[in-house]
C-alpha positions in Angstrom: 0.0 0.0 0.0 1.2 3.5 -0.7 2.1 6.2 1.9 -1.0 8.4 0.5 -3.0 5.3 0.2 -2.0 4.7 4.0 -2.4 8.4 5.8 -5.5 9.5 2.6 -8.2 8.6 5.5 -6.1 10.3 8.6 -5.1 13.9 6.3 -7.6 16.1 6.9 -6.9 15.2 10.9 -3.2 16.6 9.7 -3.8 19.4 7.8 -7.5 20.9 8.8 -8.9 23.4 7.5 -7.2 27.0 7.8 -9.5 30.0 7.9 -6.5 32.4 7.4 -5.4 30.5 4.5 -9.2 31.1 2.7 -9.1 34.8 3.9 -6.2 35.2 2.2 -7.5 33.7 -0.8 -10.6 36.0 -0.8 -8.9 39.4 0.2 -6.3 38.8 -3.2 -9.0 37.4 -5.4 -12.1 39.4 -4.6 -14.3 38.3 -7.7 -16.8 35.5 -7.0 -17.1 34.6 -10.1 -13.7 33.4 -10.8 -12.6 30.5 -11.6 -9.2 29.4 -9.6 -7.2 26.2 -9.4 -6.0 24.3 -6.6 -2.4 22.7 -7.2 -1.4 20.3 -5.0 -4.7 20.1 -3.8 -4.4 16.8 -1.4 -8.0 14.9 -0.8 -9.6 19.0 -1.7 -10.0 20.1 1.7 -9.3 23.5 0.5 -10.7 23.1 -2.8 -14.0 22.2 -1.0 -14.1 25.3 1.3 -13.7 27.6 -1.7 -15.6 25.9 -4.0 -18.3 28.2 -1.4 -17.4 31.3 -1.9 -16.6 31.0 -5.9 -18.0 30.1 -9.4 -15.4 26.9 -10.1 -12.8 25.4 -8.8 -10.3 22.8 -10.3 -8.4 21.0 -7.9 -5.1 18.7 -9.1 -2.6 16.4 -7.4 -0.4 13.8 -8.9 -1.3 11.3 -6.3 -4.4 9.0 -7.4 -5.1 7.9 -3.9 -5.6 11.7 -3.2 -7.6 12.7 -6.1 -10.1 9.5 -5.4 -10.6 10.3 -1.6 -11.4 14.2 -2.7 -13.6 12.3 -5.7 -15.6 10.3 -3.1 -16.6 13.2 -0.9 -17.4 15.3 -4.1 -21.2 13.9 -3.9 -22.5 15.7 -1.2 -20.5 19.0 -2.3 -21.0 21.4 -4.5 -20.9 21.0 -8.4 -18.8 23.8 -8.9 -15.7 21.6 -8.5 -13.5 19.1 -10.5 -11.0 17.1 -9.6 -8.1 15.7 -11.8 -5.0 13.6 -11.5 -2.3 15.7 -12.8 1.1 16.7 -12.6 1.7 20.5 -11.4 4.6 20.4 -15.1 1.2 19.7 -17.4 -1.1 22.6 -16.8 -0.9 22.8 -21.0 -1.6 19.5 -21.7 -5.1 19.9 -19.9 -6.4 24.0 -19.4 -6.9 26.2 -22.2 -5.0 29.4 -22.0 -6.3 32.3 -20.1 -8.4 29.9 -18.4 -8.0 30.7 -14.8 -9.0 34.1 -12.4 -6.3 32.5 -10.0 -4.2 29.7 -9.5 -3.3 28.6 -5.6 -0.3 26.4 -4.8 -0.2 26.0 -0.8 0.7 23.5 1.4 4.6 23.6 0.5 3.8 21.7 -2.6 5.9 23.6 -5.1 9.1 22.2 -3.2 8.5 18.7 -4.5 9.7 19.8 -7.5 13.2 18.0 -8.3 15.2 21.5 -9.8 14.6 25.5 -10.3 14.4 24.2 -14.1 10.9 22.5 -13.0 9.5 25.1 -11.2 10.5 28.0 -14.3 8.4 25.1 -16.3 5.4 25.7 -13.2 5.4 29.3 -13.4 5.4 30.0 -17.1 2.4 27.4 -17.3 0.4 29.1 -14.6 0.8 32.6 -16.3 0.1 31.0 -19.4 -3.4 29.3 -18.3 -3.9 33.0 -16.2 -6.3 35.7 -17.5 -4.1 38.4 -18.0 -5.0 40.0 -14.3 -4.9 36.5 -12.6 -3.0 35.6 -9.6 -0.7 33.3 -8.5 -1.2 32.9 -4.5 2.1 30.4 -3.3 2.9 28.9 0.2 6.4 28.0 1.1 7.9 26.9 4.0 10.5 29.7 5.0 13.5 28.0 3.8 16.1 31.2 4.0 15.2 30.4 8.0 15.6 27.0 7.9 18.7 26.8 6.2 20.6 29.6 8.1 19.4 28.7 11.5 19.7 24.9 10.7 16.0 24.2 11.8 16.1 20.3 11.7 12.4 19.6 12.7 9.2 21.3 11.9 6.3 21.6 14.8 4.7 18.4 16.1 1.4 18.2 14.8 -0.9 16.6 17.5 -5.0 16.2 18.1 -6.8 13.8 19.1 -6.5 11.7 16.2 -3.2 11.8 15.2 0.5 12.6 16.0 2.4 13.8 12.9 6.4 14.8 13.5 8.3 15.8 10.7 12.0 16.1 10.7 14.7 17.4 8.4 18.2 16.9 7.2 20.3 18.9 4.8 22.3 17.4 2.1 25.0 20.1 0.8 26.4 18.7 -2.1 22.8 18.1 -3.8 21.2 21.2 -2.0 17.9 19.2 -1.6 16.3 18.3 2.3 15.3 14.6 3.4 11.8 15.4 4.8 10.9 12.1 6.9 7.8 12.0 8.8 6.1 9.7 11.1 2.6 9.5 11.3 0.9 7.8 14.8 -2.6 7.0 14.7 -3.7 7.3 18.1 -6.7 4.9 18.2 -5.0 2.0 16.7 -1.1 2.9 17.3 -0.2 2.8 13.4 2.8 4.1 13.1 3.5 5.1 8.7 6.7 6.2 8.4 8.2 8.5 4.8 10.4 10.0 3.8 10.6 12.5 0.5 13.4 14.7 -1.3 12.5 18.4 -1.2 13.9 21.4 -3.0 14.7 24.0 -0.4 13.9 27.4 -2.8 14.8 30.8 -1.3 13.5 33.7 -1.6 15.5 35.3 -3.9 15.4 32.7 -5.9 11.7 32.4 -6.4 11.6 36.5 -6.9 13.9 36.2 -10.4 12.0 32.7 -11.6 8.4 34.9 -10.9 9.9 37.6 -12.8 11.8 35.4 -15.8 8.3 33.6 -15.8 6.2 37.0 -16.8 5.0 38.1 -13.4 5.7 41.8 -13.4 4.4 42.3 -10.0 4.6 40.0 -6.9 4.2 40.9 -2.6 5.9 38.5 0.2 4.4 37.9 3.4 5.3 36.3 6.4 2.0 34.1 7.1 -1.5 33.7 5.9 -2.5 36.7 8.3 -1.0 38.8 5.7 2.0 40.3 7.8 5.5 41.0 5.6 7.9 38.2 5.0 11.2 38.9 7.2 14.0 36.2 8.0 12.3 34.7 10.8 8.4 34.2 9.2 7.6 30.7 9.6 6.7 30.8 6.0 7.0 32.4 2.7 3.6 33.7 1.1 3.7 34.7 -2.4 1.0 37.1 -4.8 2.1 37.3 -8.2 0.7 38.7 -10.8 
């Protein structure tokens, strides 16, 4: 069985639903009648919330086991949402140009990209399938802080449910992070272990790709509560545009 297979029924006890995340969303895309995309979008948690306050939204993630669990709850939702099996590199194989009012791309999923090749090949897709106003909302973890302070674990995620810890370890020579994680379910004592290559992109780095990939305008900030992005912000929140 797969590692989303495995922790698919126990995610949205991980990653619930954020209110300042969908806030966000709604104070830098004010339109209801847009039509956004959710990249990365796990089992749709927040594809689902949105898909209240807008016209349509299109939810993708590369993992099957994902997409189906978001498909199965899709019945007693709203049918202003799709959800598709796709890889964040083939937004031009499957939307139309200028086909989106906004594309979102939290939950630190732009990292799982393997080089800063791949995630040029992200941005200029996005702009390409964004209406010529659309945004580009990004969440990162804030990697300049992890990297100069050496952070080698994140917060322990922990409810009643479920205890998630999630630990890191810098390789130098390929400048990529070992992310391993342990998941304990509480109830039964399963204990799903992982472990995943990410690319730790800075700052600066993601200001010149934005730029290179045709977004002429873009704001940092520091968390979902909109406050600006400084060394120590626990992440790295991105408009473009």
């Amino acid at each position: 069985m797969s590692f989303y297979k495995q922790i698919a029924p126990y995610y949205h006890h991980i990653f619930k639903i954020n209110q300042d995340q969908v806030h966000f969303v709604q104070q830098k895309i004010i339109d209801k009648s847009s039509y956004l995309l959710d990249v990365g979008c796990g089992i749709g948690t927040l594809s689902f919330e949105l898909s209240h306050y807008y016209t349509q939204i299109t939810g993708i993630d590369l993992d099957a086991e994902m997409i189906q669990y978001a498909l199965n709850q899709q019945d007693r939702k709203l049918n202003s949402l799709q959800f598709h099996q796709l890889s964040m590199l083939e937004l031009n194989q499957k939307f139309d140009k200028n086909s989106f009012d906004g594309i979102i791309c939290f939950g630190n999923t732009l990292v799982h990209l393997n080089s800063l090749d791949q995630v040029m090949d992200f941005l200029k897709q996005a702009k390409s399938i964004l209406k010529s106003d659309g945004k580009l909302l990004i969440q990162l973890v804030n990697y300049d802080r992890i990297l100069s302070k050496q952070i080698k674990e994140l917060p322990l995620i922990e409810n009643d449910e479920i205890l998630f810890e999630r630990k890191y370890h810098y390789n130098t020579e390929t400048n990529s992070i070992d992310f391993n994680t342990l998941l304990t379910v509480k109830s039964t004592h399963q204990q799903i272990k992982n472990s995943v290559v990410l690319l730790p992109i800075l700052k600066s780095a993601l200001e010149q790709l934005l730029k290179k990939a045709g977004f002429q305008n873009s704001n940092f900030f520091g968390n979902f509560k909109g406050e600006m992005y400084d060394l120590d912000s626990p992440a790295l929140i991105v408009e473009a545009w």
